[in-house]
C-alpha positions as CSV (number, residue, x, y, z in Angstrom):
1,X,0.0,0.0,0.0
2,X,1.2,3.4,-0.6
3,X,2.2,5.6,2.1
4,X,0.3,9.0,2.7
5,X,2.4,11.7,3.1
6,X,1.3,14.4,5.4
7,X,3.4,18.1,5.1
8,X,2.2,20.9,7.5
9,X,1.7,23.7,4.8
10,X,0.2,27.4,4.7
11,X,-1.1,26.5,1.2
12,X,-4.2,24.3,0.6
13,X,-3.0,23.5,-2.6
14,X,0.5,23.6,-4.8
15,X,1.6,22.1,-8.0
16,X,5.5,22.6,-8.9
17,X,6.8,21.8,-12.3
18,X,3.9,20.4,-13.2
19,X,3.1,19.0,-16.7
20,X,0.3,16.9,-18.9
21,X,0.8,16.1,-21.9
22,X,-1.8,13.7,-24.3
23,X,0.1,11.8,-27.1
24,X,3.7,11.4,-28.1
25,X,5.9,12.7,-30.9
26,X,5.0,15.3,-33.2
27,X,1.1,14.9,-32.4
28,X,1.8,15.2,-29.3
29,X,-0.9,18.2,-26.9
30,X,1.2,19.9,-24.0
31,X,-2.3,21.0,-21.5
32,X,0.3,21.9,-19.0
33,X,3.8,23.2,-19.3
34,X,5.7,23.4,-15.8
35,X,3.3,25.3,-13.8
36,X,4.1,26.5,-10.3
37,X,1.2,27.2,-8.2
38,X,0.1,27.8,-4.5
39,X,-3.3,28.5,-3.3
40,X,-4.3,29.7,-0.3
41,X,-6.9,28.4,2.7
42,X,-9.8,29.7,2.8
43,X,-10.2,31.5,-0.1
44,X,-11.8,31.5,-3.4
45,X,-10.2,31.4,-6.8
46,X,-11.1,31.4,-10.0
47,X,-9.3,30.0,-13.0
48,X,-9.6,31.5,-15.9
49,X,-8.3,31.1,-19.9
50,X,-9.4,30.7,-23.7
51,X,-10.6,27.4,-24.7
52,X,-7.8,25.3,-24.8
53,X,-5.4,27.3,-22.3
54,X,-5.3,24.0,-19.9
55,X,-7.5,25.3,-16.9
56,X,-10.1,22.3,-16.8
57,X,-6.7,20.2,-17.0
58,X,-5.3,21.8,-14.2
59,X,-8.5,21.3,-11.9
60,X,-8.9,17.9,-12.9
61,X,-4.7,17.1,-11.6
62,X,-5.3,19.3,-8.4
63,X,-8.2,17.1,-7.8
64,X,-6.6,14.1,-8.1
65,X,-8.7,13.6,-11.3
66,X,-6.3,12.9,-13.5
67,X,-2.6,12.2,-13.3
68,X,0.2,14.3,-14.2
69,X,2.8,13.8,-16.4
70,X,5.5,15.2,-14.4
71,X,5.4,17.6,-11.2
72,X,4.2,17.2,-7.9
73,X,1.0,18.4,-6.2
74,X,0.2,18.4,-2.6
75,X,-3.1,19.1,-1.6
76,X,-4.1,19.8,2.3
77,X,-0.7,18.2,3.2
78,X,-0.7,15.3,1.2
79,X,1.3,14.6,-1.9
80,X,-1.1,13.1,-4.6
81,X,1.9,11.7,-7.0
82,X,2.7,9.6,-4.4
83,X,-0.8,8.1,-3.7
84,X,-1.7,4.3,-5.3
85,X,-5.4,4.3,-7.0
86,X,-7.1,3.0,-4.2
87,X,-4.8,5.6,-1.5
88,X,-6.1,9.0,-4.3
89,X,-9.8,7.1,-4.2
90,X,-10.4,7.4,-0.6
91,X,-8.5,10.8,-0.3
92,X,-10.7,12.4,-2.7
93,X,-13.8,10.6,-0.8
94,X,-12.9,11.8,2.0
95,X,-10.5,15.2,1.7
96,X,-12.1,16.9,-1.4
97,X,-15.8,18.2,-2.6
98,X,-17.0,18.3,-6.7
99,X,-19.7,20.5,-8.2
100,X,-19.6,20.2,-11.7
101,X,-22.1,21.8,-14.5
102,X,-24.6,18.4,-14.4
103,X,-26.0,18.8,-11.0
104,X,-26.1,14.5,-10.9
105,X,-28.6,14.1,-8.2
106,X,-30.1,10.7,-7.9
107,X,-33.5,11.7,-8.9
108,X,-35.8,9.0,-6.3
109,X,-33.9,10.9,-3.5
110,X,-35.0,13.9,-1.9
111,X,-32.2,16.8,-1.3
112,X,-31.1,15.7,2.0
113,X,-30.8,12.2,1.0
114,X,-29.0,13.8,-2.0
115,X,-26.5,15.9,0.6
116,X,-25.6,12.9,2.7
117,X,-25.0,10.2,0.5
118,X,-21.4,10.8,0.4
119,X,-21.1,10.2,3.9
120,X,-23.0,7.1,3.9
121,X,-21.4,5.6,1.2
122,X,-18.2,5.8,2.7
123,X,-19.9,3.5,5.4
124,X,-19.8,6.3,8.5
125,X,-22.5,7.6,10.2
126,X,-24.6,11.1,10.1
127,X,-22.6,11.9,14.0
128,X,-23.7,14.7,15.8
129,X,-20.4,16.4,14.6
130,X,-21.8,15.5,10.6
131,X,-25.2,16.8,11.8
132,X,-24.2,19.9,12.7
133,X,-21.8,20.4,10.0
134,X,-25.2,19.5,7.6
135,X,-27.1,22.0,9.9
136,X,-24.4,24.5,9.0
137,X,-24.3,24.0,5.3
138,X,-28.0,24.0,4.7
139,X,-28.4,27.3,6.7
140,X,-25.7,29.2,4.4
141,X,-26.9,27.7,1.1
142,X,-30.6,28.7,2.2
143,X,-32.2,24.9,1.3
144,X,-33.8,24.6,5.2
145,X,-37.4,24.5,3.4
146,X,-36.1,22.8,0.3
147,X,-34.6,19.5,2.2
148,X,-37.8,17.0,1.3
149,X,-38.1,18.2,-2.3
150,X,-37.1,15.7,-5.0
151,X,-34.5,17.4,-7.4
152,X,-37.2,17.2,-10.2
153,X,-39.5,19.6,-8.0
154,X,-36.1,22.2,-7.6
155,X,-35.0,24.8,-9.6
156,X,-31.7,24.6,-11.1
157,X,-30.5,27.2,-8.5
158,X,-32.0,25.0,-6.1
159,X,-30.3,21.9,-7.5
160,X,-27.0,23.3,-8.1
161,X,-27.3,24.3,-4.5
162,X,-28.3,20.6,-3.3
163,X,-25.0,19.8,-5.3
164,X,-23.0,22.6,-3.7
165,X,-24.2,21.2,0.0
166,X,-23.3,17.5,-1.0
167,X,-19.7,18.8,-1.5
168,X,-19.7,20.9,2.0
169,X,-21.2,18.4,4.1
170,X,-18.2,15.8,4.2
171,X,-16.1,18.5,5.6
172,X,-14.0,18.5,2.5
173,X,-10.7,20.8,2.8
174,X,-10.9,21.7,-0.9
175,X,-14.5,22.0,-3.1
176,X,-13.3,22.2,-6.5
177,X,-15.9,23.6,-8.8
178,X,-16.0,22.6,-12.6
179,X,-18.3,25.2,-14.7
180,X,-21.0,25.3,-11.9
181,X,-23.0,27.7,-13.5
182,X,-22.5,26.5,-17.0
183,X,-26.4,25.1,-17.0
184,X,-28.0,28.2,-15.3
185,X,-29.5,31.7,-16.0
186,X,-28.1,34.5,-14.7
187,X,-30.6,35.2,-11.6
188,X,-29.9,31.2,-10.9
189,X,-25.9,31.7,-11.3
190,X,-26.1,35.6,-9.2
191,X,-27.3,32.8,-7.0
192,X,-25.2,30.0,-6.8
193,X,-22.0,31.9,-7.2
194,X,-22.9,33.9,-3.8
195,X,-23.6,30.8,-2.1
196,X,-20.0,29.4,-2.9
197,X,-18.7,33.2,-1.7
198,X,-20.8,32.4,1.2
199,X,-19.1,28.8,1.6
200,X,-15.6,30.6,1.8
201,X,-16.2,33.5,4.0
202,X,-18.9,31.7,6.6
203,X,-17.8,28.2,6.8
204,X,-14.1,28.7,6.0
205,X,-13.8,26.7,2.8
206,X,-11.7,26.9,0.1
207,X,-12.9,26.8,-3.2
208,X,-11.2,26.6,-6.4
209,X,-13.7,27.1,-9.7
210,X,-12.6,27.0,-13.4
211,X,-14.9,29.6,-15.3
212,X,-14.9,31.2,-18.6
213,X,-17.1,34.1,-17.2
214,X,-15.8,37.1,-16.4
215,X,-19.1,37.9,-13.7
216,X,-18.5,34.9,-12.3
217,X,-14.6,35.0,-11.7
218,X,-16.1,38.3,-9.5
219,X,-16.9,36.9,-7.1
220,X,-13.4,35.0,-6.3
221,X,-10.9,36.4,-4.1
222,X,-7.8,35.5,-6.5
223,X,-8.0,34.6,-9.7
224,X,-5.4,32.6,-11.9
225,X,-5.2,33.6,-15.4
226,X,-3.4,30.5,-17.8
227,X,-2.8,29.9,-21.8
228,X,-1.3,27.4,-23.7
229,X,-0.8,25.4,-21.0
230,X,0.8,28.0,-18.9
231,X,0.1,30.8,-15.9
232,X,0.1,34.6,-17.4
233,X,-1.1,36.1,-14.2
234,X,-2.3,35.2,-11.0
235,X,-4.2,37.9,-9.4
236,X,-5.3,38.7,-5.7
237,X,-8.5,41.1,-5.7
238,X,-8.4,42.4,-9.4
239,X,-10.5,44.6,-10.4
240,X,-12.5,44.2,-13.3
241,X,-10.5,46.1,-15.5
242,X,-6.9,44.3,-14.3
243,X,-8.9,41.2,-15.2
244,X,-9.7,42.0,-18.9
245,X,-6.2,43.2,-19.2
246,X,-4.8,39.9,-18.2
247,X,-7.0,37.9,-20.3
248,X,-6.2,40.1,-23.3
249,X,-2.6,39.2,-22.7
250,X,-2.9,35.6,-22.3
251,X,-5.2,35.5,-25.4
């Protein structure tokens, strides 16, 4: 079995000389080209890029996803490249949260069953710690009245929501968010997006969304800035006008 290695950090995430590339020879696709990275607790970043520029690809190797080609990333203390299949199943399980654009609720369920059923799953039991923590979550993400519905009697604010809470509950260090308003109006994104915000600042989370919209990269604290594979900037409170720049430049 392979050994977990645990590193007290400042970061909640890094990446160092990290690569992935799809193919060999000639043909081959470089998504990422020696990126050096650190993000911070508790906070919320964005990453941002043209189709193409490697920013789903990074999410998906911080997340233990997919696997690098070269590098190293450590994620709440723990070096992923080191992990076995089995040892990076169970750490995501139990160390990171997913909301992606498909809410993927089980349908027969109603939203609390929805918002637990990672924790049962892993065979442990709703304790009164998990209860609380559920209390907690459902509070922020205002779903107290919505916990008996059946996602097909939700909105898709209400069921991105659901999907949001399902990533909180299991007291996940990291909630990495894929496109989370890709499926949703703007009122229903305004929405979701403030929720996450709400995640971070009330509940101490950190969460790191990819996102091809500028209004929704707004609402992150930092936001990271990549093309062709590479980071052009990596911003800490920009303002919307030192975000268009750095997108022009990395266009």
């Amino acid at each position: 079995m392979t050994t977990t290695t645990h590193e007290t950090s400042t970061t909640a995430a890094s990446a160092r000389g990290l690569t992935k590339t799809y193919g060999d020879g000639p043909a081959a696709v470089h998504a990422l080209d020696g990126i050096d990275l650190d993000l911070a607790p508790g906070r919320f970043t964005a990453v941002m890029g043209p189709s193409g520029s490697g920013k789903s690809t990074l999410m998906h190797c911080l997340a233990g996803l997919d696997r690098p080609t070269d590098g190293s990333i450590v994620v709440d203390g723990t070096d992923l490249t080191r992990l076995g299949d089995d040892d990076l199943t169970r750490f995501r399980r139990d160390r990171l949260g997913f909301v992606f654009q498909a809410f993927n609720l089980l349908p027969m369920l109603t939203a609390r069953q929805n918002i637990v059923l990672p924790i049962e799953l892993a065979g442990r039991r709703l304790d009164a710690t998990a209860a609380t923590r559920l209390d907690q979550v459902v509070d922020v993400l205002g779903l107290a009245d919505r916990l008996d519905h059946r996602p097909g009697e939700l909105s898709g604010g209400q069921q991105q929501r659901v999907a949001i809470a399902r990533a909180l509950v299991g007291d996940a260090s990291i909630v990495f968010a894929d496109e989370p308003t890709g499926n949703l109006d703007s009122t229903a994104s305004a929405e979701v997006l403030s929720y996450l915000r709400r995640s971070v600042r009330e509940l101490g989370r950190t969460v790191v969304m990819v996102t091809h919209e500028l209004d929704a990269a707004a609402y992150a604290d930092d936001v990271v800035v990549l093309a062709d594979g590479r980071i052009r900037s990596h911003l800490h409170a920009p303002s919307t006008d030192e975000l268009v720049d750095a997108l022009k430049v990395g266009a």
